[in-house]
MOPAC internal coordinates of N, CA, C and O (Angstrom, degrees):
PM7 1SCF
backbone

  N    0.0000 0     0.00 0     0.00 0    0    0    0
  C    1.4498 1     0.00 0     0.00 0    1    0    0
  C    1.5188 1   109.14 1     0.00 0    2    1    0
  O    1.2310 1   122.48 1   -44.31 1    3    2    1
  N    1.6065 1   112.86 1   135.69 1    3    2    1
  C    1.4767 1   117.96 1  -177.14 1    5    3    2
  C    1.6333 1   113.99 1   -77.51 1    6    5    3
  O    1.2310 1   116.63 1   -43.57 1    7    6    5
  N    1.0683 1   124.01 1   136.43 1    7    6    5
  C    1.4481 1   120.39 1  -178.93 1    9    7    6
  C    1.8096 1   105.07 1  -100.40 1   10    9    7
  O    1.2310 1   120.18 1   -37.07 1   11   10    9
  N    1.2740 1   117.26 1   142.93 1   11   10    9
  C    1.5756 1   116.46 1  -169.25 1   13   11   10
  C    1.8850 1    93.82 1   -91.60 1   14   13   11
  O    1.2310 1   133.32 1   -53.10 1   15   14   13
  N    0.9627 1    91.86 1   126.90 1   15   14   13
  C    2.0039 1    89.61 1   165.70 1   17   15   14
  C    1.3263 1    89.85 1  -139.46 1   18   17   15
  O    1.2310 1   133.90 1   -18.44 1   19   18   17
  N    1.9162 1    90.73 1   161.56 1   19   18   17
  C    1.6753 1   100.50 1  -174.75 1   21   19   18
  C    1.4820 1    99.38 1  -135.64 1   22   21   19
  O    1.2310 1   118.57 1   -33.64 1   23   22   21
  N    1.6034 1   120.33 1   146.36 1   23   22   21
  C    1.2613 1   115.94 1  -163.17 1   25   23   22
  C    1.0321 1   108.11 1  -107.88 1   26   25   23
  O    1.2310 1    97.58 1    89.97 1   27   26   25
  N    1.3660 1   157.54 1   -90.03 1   27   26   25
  C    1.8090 1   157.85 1  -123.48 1   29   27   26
  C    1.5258 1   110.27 1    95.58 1   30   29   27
  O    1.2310 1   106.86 1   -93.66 1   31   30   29
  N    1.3322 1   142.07 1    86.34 1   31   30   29
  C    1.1566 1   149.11 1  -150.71 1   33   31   30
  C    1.2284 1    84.38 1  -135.72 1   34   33   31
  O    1.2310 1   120.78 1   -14.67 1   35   34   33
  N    1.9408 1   116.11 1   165.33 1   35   34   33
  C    1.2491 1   124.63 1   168.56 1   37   35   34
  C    1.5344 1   105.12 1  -104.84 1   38   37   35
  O    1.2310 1   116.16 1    -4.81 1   39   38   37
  N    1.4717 1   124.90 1   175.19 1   39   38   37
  C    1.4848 1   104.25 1  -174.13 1   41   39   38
  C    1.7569 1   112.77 1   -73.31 1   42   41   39
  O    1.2310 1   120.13 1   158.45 1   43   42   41
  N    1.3557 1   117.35 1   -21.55 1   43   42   41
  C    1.0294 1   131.10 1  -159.53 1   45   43   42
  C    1.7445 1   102.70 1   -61.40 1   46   45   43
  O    1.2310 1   130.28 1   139.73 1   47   46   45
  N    1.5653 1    97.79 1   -40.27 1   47   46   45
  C    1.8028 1   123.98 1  -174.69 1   49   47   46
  C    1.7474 1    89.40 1   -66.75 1   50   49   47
  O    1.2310 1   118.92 1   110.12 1   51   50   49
  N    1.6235 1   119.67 1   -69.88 1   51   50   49
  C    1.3736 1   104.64 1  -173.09 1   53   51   50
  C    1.4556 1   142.86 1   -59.34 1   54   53   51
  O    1.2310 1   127.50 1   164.64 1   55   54   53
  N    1.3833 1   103.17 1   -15.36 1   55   54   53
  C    1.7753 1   124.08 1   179.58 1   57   55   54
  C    1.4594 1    92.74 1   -77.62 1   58   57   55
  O    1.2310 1   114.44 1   142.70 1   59   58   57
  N    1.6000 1   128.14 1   -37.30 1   59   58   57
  C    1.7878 1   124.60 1  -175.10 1   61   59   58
  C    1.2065 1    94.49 1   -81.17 1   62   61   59
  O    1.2310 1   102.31 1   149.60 1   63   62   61
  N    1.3868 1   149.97 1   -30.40 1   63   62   61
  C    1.2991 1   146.52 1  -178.76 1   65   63   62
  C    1.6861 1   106.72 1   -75.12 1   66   65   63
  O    1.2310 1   125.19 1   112.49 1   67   66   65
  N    1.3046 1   107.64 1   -67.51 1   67   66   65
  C    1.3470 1    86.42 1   172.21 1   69   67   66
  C    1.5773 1   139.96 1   -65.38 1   70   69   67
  O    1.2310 1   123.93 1   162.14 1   71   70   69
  N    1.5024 1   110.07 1   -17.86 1   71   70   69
  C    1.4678 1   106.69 1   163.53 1   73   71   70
  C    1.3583 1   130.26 1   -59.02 1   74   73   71
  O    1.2310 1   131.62 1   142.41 1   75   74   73
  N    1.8705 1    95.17 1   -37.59 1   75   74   73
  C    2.0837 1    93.48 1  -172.21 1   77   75   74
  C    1.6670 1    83.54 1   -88.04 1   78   77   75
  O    1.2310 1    97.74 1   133.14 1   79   78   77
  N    0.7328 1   157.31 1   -46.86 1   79   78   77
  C    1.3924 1   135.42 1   172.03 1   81   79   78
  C    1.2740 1   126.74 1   -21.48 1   82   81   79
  O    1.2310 1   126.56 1   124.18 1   83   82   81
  N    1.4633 1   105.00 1   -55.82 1   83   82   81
  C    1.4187 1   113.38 1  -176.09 1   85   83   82
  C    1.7813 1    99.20 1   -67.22 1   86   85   83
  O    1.2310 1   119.31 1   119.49 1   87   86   85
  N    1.3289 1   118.92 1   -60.51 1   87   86   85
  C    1.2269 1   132.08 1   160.04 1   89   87   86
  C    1.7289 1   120.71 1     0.30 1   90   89   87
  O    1.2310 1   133.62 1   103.83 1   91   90   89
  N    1.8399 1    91.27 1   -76.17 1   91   90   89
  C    1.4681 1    83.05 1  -177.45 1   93   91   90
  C    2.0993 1   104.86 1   -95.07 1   94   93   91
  O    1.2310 1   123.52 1  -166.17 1   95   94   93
  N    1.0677 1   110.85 1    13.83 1   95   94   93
  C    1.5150 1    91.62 1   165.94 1   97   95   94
  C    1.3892 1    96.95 1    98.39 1   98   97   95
  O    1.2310 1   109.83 1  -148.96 1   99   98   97
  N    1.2979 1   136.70 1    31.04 1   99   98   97
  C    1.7572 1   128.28 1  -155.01 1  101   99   98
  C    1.6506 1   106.10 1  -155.86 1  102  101   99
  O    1.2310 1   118.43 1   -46.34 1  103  102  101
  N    1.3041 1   120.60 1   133.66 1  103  102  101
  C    1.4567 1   110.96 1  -173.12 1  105  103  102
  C    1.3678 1   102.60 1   -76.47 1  106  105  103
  O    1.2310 1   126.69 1    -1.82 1  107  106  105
  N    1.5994 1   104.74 1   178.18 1  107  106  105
  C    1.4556 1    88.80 1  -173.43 1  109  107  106
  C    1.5254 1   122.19 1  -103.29 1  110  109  107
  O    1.2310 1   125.46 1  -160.36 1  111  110  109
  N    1.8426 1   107.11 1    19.64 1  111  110  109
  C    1.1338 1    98.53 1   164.66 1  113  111  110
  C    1.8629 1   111.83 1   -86.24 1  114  113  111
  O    1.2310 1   122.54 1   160.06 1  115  114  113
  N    1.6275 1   112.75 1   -19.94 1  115  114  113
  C    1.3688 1   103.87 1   175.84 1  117  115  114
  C    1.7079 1   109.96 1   -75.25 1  118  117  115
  O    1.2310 1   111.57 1   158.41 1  119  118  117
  N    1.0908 1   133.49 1   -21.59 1  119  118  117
  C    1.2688 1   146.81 1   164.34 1  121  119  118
  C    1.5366 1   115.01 1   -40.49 1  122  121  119
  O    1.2310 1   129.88 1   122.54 1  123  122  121
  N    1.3315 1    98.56 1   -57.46 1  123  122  121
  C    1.6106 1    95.14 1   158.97 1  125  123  122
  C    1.3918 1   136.96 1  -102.08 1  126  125  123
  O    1.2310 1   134.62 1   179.72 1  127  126  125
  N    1.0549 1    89.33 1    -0.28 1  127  126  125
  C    1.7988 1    83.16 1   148.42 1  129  127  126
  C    0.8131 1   122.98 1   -98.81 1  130  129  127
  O    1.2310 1   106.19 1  -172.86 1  131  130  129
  N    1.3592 1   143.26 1     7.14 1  131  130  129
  C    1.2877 1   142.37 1   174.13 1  133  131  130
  C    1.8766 1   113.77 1   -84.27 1  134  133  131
  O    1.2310 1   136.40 1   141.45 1  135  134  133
  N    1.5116 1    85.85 1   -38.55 1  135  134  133
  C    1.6120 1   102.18 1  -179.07 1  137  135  134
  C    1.4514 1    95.93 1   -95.56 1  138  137  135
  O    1.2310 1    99.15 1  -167.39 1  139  138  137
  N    1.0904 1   155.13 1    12.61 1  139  138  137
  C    1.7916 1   148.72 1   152.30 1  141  139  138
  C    1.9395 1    92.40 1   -83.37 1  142  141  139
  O    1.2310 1   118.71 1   135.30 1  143  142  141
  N    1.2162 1   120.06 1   -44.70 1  143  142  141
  C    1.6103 1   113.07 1  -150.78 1  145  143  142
  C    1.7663 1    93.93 1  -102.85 1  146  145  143
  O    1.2310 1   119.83 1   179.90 1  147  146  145
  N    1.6425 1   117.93 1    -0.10 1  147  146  145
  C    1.3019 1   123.36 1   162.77 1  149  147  146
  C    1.6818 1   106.81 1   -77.99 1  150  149  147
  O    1.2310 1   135.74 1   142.13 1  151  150  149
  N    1.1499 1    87.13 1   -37.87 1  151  150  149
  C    1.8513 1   106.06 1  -176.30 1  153  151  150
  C    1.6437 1   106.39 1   -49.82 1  154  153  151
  O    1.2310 1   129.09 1    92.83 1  155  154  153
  N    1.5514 1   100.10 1   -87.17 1  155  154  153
  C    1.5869 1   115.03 1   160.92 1  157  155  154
  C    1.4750 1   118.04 1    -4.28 1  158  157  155
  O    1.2310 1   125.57 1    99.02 1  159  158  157
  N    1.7142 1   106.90 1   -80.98 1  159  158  157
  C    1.8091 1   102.33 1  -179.00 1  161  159  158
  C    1.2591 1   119.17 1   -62.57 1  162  161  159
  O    1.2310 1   111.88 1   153.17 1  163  162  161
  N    1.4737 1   132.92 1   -26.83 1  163  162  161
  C    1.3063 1   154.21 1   147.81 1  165  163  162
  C    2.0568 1    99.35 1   -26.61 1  166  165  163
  O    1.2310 1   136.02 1   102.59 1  167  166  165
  N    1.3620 1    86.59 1   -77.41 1  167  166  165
  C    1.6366 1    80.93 1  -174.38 1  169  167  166
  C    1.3318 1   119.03 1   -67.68 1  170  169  167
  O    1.2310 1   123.21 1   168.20 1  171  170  169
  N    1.1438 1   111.45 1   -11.80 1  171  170  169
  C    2.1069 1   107.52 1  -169.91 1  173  171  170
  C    1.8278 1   104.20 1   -92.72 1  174  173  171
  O    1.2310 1   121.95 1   158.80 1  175  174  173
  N    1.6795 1   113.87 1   -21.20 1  175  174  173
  C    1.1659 1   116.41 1  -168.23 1  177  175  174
  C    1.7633 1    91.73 1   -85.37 1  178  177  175
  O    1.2310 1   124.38 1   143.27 1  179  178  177
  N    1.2694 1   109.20 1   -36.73 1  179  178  177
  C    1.2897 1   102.33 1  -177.52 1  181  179  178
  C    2.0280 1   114.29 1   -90.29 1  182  181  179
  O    1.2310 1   129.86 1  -173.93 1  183  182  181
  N    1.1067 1    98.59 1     6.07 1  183  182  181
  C    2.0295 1    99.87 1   158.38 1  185  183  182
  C    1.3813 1    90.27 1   -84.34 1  186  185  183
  O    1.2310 1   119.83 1   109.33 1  187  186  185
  N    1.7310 1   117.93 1   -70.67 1  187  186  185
  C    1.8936 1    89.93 1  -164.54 1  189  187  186
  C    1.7298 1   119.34 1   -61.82 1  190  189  187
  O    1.2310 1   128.99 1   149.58 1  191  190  189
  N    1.2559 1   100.29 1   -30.42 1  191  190  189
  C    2.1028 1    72.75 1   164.83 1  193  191  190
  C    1.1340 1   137.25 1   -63.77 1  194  193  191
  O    1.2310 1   116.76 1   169.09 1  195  194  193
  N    1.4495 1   123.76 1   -10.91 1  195  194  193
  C    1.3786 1   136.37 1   145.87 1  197  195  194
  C    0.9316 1   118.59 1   -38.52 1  198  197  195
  O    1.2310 1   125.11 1   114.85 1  199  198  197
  N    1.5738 1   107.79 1   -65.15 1  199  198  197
  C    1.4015 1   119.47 1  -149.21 1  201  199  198
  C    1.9771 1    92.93 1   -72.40 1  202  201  199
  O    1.2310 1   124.79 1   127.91 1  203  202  201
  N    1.0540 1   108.41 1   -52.09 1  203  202  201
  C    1.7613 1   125.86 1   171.52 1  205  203  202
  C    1.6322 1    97.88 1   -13.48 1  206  205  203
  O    1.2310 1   131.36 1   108.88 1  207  206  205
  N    1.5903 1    95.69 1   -71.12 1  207  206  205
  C    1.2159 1   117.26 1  -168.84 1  209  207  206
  C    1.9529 1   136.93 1   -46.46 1  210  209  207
  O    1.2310 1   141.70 1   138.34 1  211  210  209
  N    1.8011 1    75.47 1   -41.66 1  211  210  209
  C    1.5853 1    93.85 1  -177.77 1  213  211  210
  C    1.6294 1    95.56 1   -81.74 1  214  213  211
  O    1.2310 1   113.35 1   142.10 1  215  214  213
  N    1.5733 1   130.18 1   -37.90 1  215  214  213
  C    1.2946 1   124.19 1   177.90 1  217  215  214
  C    1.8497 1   111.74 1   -48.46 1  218  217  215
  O    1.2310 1   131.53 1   135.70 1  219  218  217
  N    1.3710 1    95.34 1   -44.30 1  219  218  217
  C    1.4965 1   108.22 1  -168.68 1  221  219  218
  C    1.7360 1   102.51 1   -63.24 1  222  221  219
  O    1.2310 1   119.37 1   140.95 1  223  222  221
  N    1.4805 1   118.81 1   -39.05 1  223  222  221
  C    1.4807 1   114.41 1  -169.11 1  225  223  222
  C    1.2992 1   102.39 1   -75.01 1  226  225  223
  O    1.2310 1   111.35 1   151.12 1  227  226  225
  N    1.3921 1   133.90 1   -28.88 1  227  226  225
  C    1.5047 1   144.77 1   167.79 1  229  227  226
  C    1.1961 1   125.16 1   -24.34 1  230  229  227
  O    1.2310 1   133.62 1   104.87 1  231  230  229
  N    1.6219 1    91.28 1   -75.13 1  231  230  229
  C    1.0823 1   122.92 1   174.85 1  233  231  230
  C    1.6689 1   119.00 1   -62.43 1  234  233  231
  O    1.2310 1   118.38 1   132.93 1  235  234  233
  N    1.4641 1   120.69 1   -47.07 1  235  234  233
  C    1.5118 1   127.56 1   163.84 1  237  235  234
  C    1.8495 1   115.45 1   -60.85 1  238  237  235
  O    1.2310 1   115.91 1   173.57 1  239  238  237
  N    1.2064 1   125.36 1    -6.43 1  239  238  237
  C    1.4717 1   116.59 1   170.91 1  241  239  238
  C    1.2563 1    85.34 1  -106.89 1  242  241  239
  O    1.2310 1    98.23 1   145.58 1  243  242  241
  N    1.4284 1   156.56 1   -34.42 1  243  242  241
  C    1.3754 1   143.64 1  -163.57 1  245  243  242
  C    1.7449 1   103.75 1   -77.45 1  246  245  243
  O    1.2310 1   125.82 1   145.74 1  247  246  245
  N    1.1085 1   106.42 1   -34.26 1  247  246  245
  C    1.6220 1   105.79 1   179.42 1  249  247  246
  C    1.9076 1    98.55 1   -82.43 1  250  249  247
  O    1.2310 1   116.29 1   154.52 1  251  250  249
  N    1.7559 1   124.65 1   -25.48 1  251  250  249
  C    1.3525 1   107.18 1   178.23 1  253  251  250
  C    1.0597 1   136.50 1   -61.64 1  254  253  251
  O    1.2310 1   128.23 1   146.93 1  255  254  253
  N    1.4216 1   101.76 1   -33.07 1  255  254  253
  C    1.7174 1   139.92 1  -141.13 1  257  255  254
  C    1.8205 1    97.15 1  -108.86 1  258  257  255
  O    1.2310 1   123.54 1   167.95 1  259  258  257
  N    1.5354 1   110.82 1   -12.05 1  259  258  257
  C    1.3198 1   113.81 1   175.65 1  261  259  258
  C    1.9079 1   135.83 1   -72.14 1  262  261  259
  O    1.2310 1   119.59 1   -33.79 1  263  262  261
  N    1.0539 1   118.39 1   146.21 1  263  262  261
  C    1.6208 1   105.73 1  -142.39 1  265  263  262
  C    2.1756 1    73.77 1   -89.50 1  266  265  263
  O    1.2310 1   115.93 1   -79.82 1  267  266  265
  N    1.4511 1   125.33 1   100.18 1  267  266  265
  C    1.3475 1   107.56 1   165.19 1  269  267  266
  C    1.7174 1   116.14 1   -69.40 1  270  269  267
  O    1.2310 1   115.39 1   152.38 1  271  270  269
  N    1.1015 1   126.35 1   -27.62 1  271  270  269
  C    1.6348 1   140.66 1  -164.70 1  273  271  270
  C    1.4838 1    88.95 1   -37.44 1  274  273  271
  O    1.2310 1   118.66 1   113.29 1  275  274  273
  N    0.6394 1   120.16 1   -66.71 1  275  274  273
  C    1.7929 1   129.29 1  -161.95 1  277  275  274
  C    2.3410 1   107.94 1   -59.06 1  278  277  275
  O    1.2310 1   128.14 1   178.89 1  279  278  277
  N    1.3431 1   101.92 1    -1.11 1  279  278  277
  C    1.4912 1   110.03 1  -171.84 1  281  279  278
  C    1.4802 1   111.68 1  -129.44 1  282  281  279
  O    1.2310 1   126.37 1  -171.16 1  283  282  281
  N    1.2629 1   105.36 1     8.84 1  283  282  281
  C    1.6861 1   112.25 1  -161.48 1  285  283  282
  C    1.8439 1   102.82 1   -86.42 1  286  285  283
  O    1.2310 1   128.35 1   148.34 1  287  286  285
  N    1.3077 1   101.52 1   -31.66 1  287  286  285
  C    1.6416 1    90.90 1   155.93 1  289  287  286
  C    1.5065 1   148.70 1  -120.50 1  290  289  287
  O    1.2310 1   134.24 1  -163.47 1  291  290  289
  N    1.4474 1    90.06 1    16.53 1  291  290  289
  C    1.8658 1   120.68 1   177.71 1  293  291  290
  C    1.3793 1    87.83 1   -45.17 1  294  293  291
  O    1.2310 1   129.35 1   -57.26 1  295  294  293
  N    1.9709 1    99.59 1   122.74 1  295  294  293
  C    0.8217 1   116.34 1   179.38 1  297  295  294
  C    1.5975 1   146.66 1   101.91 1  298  297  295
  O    1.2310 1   137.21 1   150.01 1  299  298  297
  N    1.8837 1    84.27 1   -29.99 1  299  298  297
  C    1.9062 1    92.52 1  -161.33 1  301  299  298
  C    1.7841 1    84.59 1  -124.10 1  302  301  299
  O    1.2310 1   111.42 1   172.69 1  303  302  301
  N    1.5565 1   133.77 1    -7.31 1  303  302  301
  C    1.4817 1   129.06 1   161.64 1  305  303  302
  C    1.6391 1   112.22 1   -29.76 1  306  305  303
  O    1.2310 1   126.42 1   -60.51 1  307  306  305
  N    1.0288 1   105.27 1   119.49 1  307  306  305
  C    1.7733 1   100.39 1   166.33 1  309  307  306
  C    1.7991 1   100.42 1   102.50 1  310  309  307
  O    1.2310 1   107.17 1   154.54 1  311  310  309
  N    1.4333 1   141.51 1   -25.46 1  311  310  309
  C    0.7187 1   116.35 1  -167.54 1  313  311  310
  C    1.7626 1   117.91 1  -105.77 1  314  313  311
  O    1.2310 1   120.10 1   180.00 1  315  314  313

């Protein structure tokens, strides 16, 4: 079941709403939902690249900040 909501737009917002509407063939309540739930995957794909991101910087000062001196001949002692 469709729920009715009503927004507060300026006219400038409703004359662009109703043109690409008319435009792509779509009323303009599917118009915006299409562009709210474009929005959505838009924003959730771009939290995990954040999140990607901040893991990745974590991880890149934990490998900077690491003492290697102590690994520089693991392995090759004795030969």
């Amino acid at each position: 079941m469709m729920k009715t909501l009503t927004l507060k737009a300026t006219d400038d917002f409703e004359q662009k709403l109703i043109a690409t509407a008319k435009e792509l063939n779509l009323s303009k309540s599917e118009l915006i939902r299409l562009a709210v739930e474009q929005f959505c995957a838009k924003n959730s794909e771009a939290r995990v690249m954040n999140q990607v991101q901040e893991a990745s910087f974590k991880t890149r000062y934990k490998l900077e900040s690491a003492d290697w001196e102590d690994t520089l001949l693991d392995g090759l002692e004795g030969q």
